[in-house]
N, C-alpha and C positions, 0 to 999 in steps of 0.2 A: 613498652616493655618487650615486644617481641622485634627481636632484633633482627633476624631474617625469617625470609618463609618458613613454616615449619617448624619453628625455634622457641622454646619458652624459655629466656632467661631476663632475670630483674636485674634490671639497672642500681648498681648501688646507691647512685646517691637521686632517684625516684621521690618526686616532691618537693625535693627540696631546691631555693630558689635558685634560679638560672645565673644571675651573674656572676664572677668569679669570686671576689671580694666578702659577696653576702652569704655564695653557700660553703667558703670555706668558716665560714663562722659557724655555721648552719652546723656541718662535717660533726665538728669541736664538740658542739650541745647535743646532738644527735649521738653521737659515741657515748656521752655519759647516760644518757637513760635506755639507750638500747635492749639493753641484758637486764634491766631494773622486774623485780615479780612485777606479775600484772594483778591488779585490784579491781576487783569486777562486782560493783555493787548495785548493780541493777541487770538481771538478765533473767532469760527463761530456759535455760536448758533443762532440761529434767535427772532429778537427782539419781534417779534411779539409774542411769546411765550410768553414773559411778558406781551405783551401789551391785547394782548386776556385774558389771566391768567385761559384758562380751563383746565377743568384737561387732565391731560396724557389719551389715550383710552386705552391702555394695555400695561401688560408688555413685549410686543415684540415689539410695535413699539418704545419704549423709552428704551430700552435696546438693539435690537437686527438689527433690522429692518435698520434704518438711519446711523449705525455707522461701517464705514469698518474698523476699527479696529478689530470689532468681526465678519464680515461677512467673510473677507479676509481667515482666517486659515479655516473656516469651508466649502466654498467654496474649498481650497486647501485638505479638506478632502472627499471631493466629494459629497458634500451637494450643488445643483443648485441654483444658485443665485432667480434665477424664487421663490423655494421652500421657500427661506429667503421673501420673499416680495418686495424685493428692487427694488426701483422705484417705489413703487408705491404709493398711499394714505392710509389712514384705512385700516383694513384689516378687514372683517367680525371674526365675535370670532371665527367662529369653524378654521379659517387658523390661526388666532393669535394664538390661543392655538398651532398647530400643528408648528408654526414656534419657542414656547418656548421649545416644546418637541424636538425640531432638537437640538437646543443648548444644552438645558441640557442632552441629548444624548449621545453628542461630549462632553463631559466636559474635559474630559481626554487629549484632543489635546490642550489645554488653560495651563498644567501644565509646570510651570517657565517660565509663560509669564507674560509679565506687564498687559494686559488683566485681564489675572486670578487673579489679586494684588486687580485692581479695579474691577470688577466686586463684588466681595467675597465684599470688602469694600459696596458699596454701598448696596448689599443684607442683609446684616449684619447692619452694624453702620445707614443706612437711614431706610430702610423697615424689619429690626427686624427680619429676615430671619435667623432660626436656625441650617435649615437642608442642609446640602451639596447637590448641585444640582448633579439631575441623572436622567435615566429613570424612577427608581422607584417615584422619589419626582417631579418629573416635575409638575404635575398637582395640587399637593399643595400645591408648590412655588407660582404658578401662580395665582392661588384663592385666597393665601395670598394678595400675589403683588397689586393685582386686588382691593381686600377687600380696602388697605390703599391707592389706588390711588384714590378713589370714596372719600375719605375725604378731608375737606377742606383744612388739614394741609398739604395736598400730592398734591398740587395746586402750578403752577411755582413763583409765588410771594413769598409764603409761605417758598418755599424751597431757593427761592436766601436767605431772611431773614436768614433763618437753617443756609445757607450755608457759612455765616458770608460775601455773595461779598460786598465787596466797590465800584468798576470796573469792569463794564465788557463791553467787548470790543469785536464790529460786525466787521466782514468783508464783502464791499458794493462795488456794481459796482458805478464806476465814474456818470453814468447818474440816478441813482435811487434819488428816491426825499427825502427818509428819513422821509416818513410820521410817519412811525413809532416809529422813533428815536422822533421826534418831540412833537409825538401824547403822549407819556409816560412823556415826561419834562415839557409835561403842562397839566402832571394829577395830582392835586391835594392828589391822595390818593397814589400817588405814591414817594418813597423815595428814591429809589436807583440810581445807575447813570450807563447807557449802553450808550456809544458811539461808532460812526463809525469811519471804518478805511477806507481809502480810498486804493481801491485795482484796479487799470488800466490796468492791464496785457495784454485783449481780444484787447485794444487800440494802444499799444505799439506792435503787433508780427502783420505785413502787410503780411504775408504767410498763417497767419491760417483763415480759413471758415469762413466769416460771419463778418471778418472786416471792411469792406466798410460800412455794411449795421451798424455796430456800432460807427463807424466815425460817419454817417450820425445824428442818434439818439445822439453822443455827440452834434452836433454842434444843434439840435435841444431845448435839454432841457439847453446849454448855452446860448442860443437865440446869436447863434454867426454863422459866414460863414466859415467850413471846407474846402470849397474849396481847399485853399491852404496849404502848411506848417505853415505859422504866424496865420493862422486864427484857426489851431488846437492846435496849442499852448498854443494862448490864449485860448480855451474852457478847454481845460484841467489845466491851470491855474485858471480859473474863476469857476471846480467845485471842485477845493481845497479850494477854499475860501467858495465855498457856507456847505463842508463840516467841517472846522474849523468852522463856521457858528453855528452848528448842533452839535459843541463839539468833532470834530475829534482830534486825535493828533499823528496820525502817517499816514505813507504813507506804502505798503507793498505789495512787485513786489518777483514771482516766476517765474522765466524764467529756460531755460537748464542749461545755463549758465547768467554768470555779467561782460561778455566785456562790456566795457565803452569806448570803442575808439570813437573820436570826427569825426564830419563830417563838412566839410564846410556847410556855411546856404546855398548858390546857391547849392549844391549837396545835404545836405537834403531837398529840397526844391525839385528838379528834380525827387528824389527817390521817394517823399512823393505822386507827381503829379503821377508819374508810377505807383505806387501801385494803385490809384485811379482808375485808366485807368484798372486796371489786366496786366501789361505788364512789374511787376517790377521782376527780375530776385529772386530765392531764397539769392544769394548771397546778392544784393540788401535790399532784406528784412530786413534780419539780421543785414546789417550793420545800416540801417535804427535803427531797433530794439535796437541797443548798441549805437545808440547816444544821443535815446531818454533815455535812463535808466538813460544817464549822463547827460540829460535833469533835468530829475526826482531830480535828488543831487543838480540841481543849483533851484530850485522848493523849494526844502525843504530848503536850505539857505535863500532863499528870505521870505519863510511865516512859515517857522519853525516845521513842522509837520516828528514828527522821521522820516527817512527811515531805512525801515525793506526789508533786503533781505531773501528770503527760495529758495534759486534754486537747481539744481541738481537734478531733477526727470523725467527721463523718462514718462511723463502723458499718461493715458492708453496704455499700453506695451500690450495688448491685446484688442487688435482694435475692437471685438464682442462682447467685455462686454460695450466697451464706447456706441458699436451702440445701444447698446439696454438697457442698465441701466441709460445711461447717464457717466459724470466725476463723482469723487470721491467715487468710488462705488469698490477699493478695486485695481484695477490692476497696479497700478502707483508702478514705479521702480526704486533706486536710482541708479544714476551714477556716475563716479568719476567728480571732479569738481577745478577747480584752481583759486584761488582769487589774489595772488602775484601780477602777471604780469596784470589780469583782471581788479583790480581793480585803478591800477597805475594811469591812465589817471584822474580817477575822486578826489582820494587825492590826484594828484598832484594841484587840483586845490581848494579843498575843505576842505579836509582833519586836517585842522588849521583852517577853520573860523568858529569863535564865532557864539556857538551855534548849529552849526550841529550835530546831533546824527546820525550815522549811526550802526546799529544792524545787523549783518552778522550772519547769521543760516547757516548748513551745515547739511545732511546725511549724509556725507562723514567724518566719526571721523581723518582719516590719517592726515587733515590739522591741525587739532585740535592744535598740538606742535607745530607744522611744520612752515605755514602761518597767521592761525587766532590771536594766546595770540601773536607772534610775531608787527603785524599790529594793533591789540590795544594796546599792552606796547609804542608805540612811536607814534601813533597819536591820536590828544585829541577826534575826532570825534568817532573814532572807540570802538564799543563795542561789544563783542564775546555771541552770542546767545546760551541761554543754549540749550541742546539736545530736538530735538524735533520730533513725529514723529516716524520714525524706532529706533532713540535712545533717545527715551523717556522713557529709562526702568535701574533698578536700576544699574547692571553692567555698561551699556556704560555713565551713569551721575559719577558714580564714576569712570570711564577712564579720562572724561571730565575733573574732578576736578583737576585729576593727572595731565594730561597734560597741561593744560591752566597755572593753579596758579601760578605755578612755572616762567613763565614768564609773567604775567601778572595780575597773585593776582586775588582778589574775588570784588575788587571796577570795573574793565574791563569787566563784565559779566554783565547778560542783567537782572536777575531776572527771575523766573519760569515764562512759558508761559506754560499753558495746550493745546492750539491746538485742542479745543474739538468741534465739533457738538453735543456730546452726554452731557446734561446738567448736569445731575445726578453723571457723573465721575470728575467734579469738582474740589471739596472737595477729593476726594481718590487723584485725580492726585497731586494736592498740596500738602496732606498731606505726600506722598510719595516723592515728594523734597525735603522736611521738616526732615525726618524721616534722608535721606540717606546723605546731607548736615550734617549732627548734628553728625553723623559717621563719615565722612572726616573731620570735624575740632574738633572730639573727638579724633580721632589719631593725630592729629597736638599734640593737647595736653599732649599727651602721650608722644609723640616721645619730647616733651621740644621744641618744635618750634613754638610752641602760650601758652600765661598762659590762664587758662581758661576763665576770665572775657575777654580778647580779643575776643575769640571763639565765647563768647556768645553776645558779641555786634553785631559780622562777622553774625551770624547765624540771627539775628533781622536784619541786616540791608538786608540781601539777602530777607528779605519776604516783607521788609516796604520801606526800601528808597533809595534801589537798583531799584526798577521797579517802584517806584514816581519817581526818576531822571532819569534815562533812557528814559523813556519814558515818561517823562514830563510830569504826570498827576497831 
């Protein structure tokens, strides 16, 4: 994309296929969903962003700072997490400046990353950014950056508008109250629509740190008795509702794995009391942990809220970044992952009733052919989560498209999820499923295995009523 030294300008037609033939088809599909709202039904940004509406303080902490996507490689290039700022709040200007000059320093370790895609995007197409970042231009990217964030137009309200969202979708603990979600849907000056998703993870794993003491606070803000098994049950059924309440519409569990093997209630019930105690064995735990996920699926049949799985990651693989930066601050790891047999217990029982949606994400692309388009070609529930994450980048979504379609077509897929903390990569993240989709069904075309008005329905419905139906918004 950078077309001469010093130069940041995006090539129009970026991504899309090379021969002449294929990307003028490409051109065609691509034109029509360009400008289309974006529907963002899985992400973390924080509501309150909206709801505050001030501006950005600089362009490190809203570029660099919060988002391990771009801290991770520069960390991996021997840039100290400490030096990035992470973890921390504001940053005084003279460290903000010196954490944009880390970046655009390392620029070079970003090339043929999906980073480097969005990044360039958002410096370019939102903040007018002409120059290619580097040591020499670091500080007059920054002054730039800086210049348009102090405007009103560069204000988060301002920019969901820009950004064309329709949806956009928090990720919230079970026991949060959702003032914020609230506080924005009865502002008057406010038009857009942010819902929560309900995320119970800390609730559901009786092994990790700080469980009990989060039991306790569920059953607190339920105004319900965790004591037992039935009494946690209901709390955590009673804060789906208060989150449907609030405009949720999905449920969304990241565990190692997605065993769903059943437990008797007397033996979850005993497990559930041991945990309580400290006295429940690891194994115990776990199996606890895989009843309740299939807990979770009989949850979502009954009050209707998607479940979203994303498991398969080693969470801090490096134990002294978590102690001291906190989770998701770059060292999280994937592992290989099996849904086949895992998920058997729960469509055997779920799987066909009216109305379940279940959304399967993986890091692991091997299952891609294998397992995932397999399990949603033949169950009505199931739907194959687009890449997200480590393969959220243009090669492995075009693997995706190979593998899956083929047995299970483009109706079986979930619609683009960004996955983003970082607000601003948005739009690039979208536009770049947009771009790379419009290539995969511009070679259909070619190859005579779609006419193109097909293509170009496929490619609208992947941005519009693929992720309305899926996730039920």
């Amino acid at each position: 994309m950078t077309t001469a030294v010093g130069t940041l300008k995006l090539h129009p037609d970026r991504l899309l296929p090379p021969e002449p033939e294929v990307r003028a088809i490409a051109r065609r599909l691509y034109d029509a969903v360009r400008d289309l709202p974006v529907l963002s039904p899985h992400g973390h940004v924080d509501p309150r962003l909206l709801l505050d509406n001030q501006p950005f303080p600089d362009p490190a902490s809203l570029f660099v700072t919060p988002d391990h996507y771009v801290t991770r490689l520069l960390h991996a290039s021997g840039v100290p997490l400490e030096a990035l700022g992470v973890g921390r709040g504001p940053l005084p200007e003279a460290e903000a400046r010196n954490v944009w000059r880390l970046l655009c320093e390392h620029w070079d370790v970003y090339r043929g990353t999906p980073v480097r895609y969005w990044l360039e995007a958002e410096l370019a197409e939102i903040f007018e950014v002409s120059m290619a970042p580097s040591a020499q231009t670091a500080d007059a990217i920054y002054d730039h950056v800086a210049d348009r964030l102090a405007k009103d137009g560069y204000r988060p309200r301002a920019l969901y508008e820009r950004f064309r969202i329709q949806v956009l979708a928090t990720t919230d603990d079970p026991a949060d109250d959702l003032s914020a979600h609230a506080a924005l849907a009865a502002d008057p000056t406010w038009s857009g629509r942010v819902i929560p998703t309900f995320r119970p993870d800390p609730y559901l794993e009786p092994a990790q740190f700080g469980w009990r003491d989060a039991v306790t606070r569920l059953g607190q803000v339920a105004d319900l008795d965790t004591g037992d098994y039935a009494g946690f049950v209901a709390a955590l059924e009673a804060r789906r509702r208060y989150f449907i309440a609030h405009g949720a519409v999905s449920a969304d569990h990241s565990h190692v794995e997605v065993r769903t093997d059943p437990l008797e209630p007397s033996e979850a019930d005993r497990i559930y009391r041991a945990a309580l105690a400290g006295e429940a064995s690891e194994a115990e735990a776990v199996a606890l942990r895989r009843h309740l996920l299939l807990e979770m699926a009989r949850m979502s049949c009954d009050d209707g809220l998607v479940m979203t799985l994303h498991p398969g990651v080693r969470r801090g693989h490096y134990s002294a970044t978590t102690r001291s930066f906190g989770p998701d601050t770059g060292s999280d790891i994937p592992i290989r992952i099996e849904f086949t047999d895992a998920l058997r217990p729960l469509l055997e029982r779920y799987g066909t009733h009216p109305g379940f949606h279940l959304v399967v994400f993986t890091v692991d692309e091997t299952v891609f052919s294998r397992e995932l388009a397999p399990l949603a070609g033949f169950y009505p529930s199931v739907y194959v989560g687009v890449p997200w994450w480590f393969l959220d980048a243009p090669n492995a979504i075009r693997r995706f498209r190979a593998a899956v379609t083929e047995t299970a077509g483009f109706s079986r897929t979930s619609g683009f999820v960004d996955d983003t903390r970082a607000f601003c990569s948005i739009p690039a993240r979208h536009d770049m499923s947009r771009r790379i989709d419009a290539g995969v069904l511009a070679r259909l075309v070619a190859e005579h295995r779609l006419d193109e008005q097909e293509a170009l329905e496929t490619a609208v419905d992947l941005v519009t009523e693929q992720p309305r139906t899926v996730f039920k918004l």
